[in-house]
C-alpha positions, -999 to 999 in steps of 0.1 A, spaced: 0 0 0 13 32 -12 6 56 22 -2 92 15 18 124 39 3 156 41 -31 154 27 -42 195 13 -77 206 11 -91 206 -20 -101 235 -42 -139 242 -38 -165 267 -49 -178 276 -18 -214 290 -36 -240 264 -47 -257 266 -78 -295 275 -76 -323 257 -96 -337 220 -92 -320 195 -119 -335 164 -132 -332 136 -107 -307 108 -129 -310 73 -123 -285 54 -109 -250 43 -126 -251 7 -112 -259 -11 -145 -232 9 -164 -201 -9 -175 -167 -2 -167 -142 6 -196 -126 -31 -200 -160 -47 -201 -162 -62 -167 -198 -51 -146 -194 -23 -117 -190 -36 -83 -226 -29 -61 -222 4 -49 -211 4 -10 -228 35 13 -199 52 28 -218 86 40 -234 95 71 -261 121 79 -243 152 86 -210 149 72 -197 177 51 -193 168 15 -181 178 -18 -205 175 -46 -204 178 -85 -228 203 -100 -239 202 -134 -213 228 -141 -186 204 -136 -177 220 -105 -174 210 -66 -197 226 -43 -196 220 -4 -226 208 11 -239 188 45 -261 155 37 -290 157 58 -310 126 41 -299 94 24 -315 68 2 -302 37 0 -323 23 -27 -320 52 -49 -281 58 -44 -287 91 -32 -282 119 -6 -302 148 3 -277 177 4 -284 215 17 -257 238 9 -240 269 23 -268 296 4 -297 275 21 -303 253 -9 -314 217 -13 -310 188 -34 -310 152 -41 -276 144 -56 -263 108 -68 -237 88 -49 -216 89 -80 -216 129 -72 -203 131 -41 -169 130 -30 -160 126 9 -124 126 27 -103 101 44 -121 94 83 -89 85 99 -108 58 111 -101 20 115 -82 3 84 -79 19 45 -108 5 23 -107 11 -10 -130 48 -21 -153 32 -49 -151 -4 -39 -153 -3 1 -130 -35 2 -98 -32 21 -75 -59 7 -45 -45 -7 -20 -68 -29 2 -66 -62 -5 -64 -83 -42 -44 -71 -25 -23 -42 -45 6 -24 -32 37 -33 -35 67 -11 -42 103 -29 -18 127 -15 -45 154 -15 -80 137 -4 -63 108 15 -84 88 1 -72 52 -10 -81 38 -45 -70 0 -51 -53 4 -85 -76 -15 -111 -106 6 -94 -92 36 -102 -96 51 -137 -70 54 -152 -55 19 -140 -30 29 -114 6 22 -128 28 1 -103 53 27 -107 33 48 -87 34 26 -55 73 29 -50 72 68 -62 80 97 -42 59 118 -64 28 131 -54 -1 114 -66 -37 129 -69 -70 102 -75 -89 113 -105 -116 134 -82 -87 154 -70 -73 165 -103 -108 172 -121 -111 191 -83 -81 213 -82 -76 220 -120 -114 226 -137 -127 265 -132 -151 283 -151 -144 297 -183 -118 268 -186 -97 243 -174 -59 253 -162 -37 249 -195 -2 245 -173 12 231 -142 16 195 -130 -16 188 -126 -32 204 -160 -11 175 -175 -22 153 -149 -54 163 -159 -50 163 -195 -41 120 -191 -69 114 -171 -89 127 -199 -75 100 -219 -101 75 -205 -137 77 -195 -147 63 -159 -184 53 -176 -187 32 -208 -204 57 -233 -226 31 -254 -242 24 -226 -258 56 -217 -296 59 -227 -303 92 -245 -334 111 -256 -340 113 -294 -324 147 -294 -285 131 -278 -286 161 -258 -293 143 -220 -293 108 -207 -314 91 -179 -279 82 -163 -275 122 -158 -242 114 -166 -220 135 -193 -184 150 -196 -149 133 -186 -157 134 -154 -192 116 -154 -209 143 -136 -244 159 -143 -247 185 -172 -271 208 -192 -266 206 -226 -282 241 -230 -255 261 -206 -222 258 -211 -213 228 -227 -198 220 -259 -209 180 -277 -180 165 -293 -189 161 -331 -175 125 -328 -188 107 -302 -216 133 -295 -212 135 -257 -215 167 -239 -184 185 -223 -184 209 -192 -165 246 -201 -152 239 -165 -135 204 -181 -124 216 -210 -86 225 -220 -87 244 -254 -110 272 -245 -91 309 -250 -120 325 -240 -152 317 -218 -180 302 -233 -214 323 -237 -249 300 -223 -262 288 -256 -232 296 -277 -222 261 -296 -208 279 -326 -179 256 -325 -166 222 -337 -152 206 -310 -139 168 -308 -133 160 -273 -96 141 -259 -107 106 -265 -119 108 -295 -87 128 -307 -63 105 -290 -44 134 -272 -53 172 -265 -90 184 -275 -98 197 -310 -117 236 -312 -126 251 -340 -146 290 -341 -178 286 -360 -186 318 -383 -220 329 -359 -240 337 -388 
């Protein structure tokens, strides 16, 4: 087990977003990349504990559960302006308790051997065994003296609205998780439009979205992308303004394609 020291706090957006969105169902039937089913999703939250949650803006907000449903995979969440709302397990992101032995974040089992170790995030503290992870942890990692950040911690310190960070360690760390999506895309089910899916589930990093704010569908695969999530941008987006052709990292095998419609 690769053991984390000094874990930072993370970079959050301390307002919530107003507005109700459309409650998604849950993730549990989706896929993981290489084919093999998603484990049964383990509760690991507790009414009252401070969370971080993923908006439809791509962005973390913090919030305080107050309610949680089992069946449904979901908490009840009130945030710092006074507002309320049901958000998905798959949403939410909690610290390292301190507490009793490491489990693993996503699958709540707490073996750790080669070559599927727990690794520890340096920033959340949070362990992650490394075929749960996505990316696949490299074993290199484990005898590292780098710093290593878990894929909500670099979507979490690098995206920001009008863009995500271009430079720095982690906008390249950023830049390879993008390489790989943590949801298998086919299976999504989507309205006749392609602009949302029952999942709720849209972007690299799987969070909710609204197509009709600020987000850009790859002309490819014709998933939606978050401005927050998004590399390329040189200037912020406009709500409504898709006047662009835009083919997202995985489909491009590297860095994200833009290209300035003429807005006639």
């Amino acid at each position: 087990m690769r053991d984390s020291t000094g874990v930072n706090s993370l970079l959050i957006y301390k307002r919530s977003p107003s507005g109700n969105q459309n409650l998604p169902i849950s993730l549990s039937r989706l896929s993981l990349q290489n084919g093999q089913r998603t484990r049964k999703i383990a509760c690991k939250f507790e009414e009252g504990q401070d969370v971080l949650t993923r908006w439809s803006d791509g962005l973390f907000y913090l919030g305080t559960i107050r309610k949680i449903n089992k069946l449904k995979q979901k908490c009840f969440v009130s945030f710092e302006d006074g507002s309320k709302s049901w958000v998905l397990w798959k949403d939410i992101q909690t610290g390292a308790t301190g507490v009793g032995e490491m489990v693993c974040a996503l699958c709540q089992e707490e073996h750790s051997d080669a070559p599927n170790e727990i690794v520890i995030c340096d920033k959340c503290g949070q362990g992650y065994h490394q075929m749960c992870h996505t990316p696949t942890i490299e074993s290199t990692v484990i005898n590292s003296d780098e710093k290593w950040l878990c894929r909500q911690c670099v979507f979490a310190t690098t995206t920001k609205r009008g863009g995500a960070l271009k430079k720095g360690p982690n906008a390249k760390a950023l830049q390879v998780m993008k390489q790989t999506l943590p949801y298998n895309l086919e299976e999504l089910e989507w309205d006749i439009g392609h602009k949302t899916n029952a999942q709720q589930c849209y972007c690299y990093c799987g969070g909710p979205g609204d197509w009709y704010l600020k987000m850009l569908q790859c002309c490819n695969c014709k998933q939606w992308f978050h401005e927050a999530c998004i590399q390329c941008l040189q200037k912020p987006m406009l709500y409504g303004d898709r006047f662009y052709t835009f083919i997202c990292s995985v489909c491009n095998s590297g860095p994200e394609y833009l290209k300035r419609l003429p807005l006639k």
